[in-house]
C-alpha positions in Angstrom: 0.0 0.0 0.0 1.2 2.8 -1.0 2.1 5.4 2.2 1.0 8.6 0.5 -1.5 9.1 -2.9 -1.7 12.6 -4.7 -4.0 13.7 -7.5 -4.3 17.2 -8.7 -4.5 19.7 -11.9 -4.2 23.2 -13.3 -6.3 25.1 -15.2 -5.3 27.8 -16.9 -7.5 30.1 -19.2 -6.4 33.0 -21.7 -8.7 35.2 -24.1 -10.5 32.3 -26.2 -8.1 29.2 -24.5 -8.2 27.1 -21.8 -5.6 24.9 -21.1 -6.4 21.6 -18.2 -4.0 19.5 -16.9 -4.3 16.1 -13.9 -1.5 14.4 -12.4 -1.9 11.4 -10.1 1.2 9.7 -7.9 1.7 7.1 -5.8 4.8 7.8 -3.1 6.5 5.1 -1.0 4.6 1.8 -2.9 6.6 -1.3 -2.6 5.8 -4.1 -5.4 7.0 -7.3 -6.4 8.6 -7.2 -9.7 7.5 -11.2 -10.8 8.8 -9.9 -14.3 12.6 -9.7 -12.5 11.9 -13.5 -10.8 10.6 -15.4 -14.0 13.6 -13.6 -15.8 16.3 -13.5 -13.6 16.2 -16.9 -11.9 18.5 -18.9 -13.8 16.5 -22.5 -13.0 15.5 -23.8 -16.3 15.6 -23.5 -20.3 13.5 -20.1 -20.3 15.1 -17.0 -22.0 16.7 -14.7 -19.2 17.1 -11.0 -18.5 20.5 -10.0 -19.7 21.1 -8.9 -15.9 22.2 -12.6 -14.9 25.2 -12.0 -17.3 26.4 -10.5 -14.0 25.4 -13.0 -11.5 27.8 -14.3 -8.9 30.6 -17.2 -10.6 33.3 -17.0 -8.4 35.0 -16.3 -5.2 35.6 -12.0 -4.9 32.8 -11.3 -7.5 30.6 -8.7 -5.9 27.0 -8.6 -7.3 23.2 -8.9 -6.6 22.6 -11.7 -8.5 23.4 -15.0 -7.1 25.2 -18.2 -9.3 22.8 -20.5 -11.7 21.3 -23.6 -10.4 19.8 -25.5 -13.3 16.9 -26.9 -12.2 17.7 -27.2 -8.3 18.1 -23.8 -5.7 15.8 -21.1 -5.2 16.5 -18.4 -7.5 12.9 -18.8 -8.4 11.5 -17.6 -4.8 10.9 -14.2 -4.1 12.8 -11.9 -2.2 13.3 -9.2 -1.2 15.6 -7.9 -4.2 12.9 -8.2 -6.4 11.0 -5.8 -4.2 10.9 -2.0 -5.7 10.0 1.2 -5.2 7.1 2.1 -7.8 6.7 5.6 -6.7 5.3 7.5 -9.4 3.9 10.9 -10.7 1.9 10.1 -14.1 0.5 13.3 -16.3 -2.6 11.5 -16.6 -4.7 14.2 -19.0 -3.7 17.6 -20.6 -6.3 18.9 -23.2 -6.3 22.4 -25.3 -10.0 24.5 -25.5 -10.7 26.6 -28.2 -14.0 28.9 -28.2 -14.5 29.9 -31.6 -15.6 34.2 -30.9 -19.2 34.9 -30.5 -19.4 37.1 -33.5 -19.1 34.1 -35.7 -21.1 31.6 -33.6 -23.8 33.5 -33.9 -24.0 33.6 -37.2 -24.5 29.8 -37.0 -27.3 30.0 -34.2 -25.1 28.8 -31.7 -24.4 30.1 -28.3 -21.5 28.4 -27.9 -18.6 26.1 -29.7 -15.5 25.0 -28.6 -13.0 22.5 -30.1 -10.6 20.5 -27.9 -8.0 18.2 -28.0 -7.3 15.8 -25.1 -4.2 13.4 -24.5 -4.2 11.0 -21.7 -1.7 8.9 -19.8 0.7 11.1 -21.3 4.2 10.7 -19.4 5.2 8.9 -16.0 8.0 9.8 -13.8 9.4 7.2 -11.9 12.9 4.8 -11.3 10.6 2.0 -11.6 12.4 -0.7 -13.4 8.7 -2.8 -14.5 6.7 -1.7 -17.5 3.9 -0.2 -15.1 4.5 1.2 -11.7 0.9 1.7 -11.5 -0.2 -1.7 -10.8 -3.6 -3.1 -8.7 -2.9 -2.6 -4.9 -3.5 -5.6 -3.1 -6.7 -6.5 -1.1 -4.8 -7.6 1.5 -2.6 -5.1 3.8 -0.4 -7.7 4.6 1.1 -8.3 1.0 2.5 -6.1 -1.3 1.8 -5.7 -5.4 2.8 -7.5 -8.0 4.1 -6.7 -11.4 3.3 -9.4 -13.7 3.8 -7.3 -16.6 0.2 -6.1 -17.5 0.5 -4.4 -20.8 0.9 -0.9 -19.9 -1.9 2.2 -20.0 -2.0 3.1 -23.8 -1.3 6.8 -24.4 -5.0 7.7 -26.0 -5.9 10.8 -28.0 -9.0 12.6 -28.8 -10.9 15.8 -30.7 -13.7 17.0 -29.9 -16.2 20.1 -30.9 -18.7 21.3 -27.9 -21.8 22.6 -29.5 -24.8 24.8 -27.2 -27.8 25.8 -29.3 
């Protein structure tokens, strides 16, 4: 769970724009990176994350990553390396209002019209090493998040024209 969750925006108008922004973050949220286990575990024939090419081979070698065991140890248990911060701050939506001026509106019988363009899940900041630092918080407060590498949010457009008659 994460200790501390923020959401907020701006809005900012000038003559005939208007310009809206929300950002959401997640601050202290610990998750299990399965991704990291299933790719760094060195048990069987699966493809592996080029980080074992550092693992541990002989005496003096100092890494994270212990030796391969094919198919015996427990490089494939989680621990607590494969536990991360996912603190984030994500630009969730910025979108761009135009009102077109009242003069020519009015010609149209309108009493309004605006055109917009919207842009959501826009950026992330985060030193997250998963795909996704926003991933479903666990029911339980007793276990922390996993990552099993859910395709990430798409980054999703959109125009639009606001019409009042």
């Amino acid at each position: 769970m994460p200790l501390f969750t923020m959401g907020g925006g701006i809005n900012l108008r000038y003559k005939a724009f208007a310009l809206s922004t929300f950002l959401h973050g997640r601050f202290g949220q610990k998750v299990v990176n399965q991704v990291r286990i299933n790719t760094e575990n060195m048990y069987g024939t699966a493809n592996q994350s080029t980080a074992v090419l550092g693992r541990w081979r002989q005496e003096g070698d100092v890494t994270d990553i212990p030796r391969a065991l094919y198919g015996e140890g427990y490089n494939y248990l989680g621990s607590d390396r494969f536990v991360e911060d996912a603190s984030f701050v994500r630009l969730k939506m910025i979108s761009l209002k135009y009102a077109l001026p009242k003069k020519v509106i009015e010609r149209w019988g309108l009493t309004r019209c605006e055109i917009f363009t919207t842009v959501q899940d826009v950026f992330t900041w985060t030193n997250y090493s998963g795909q996704d630092p926003e991933v479903s918080l666990s029911s339980n407060i007793y276990m922390l998040s996993q990552d099993n590498a859910s395709t990430p949010r798409p980054r999703r457009f959109a125009l639009g024209v606001n019409v009042n008659f």
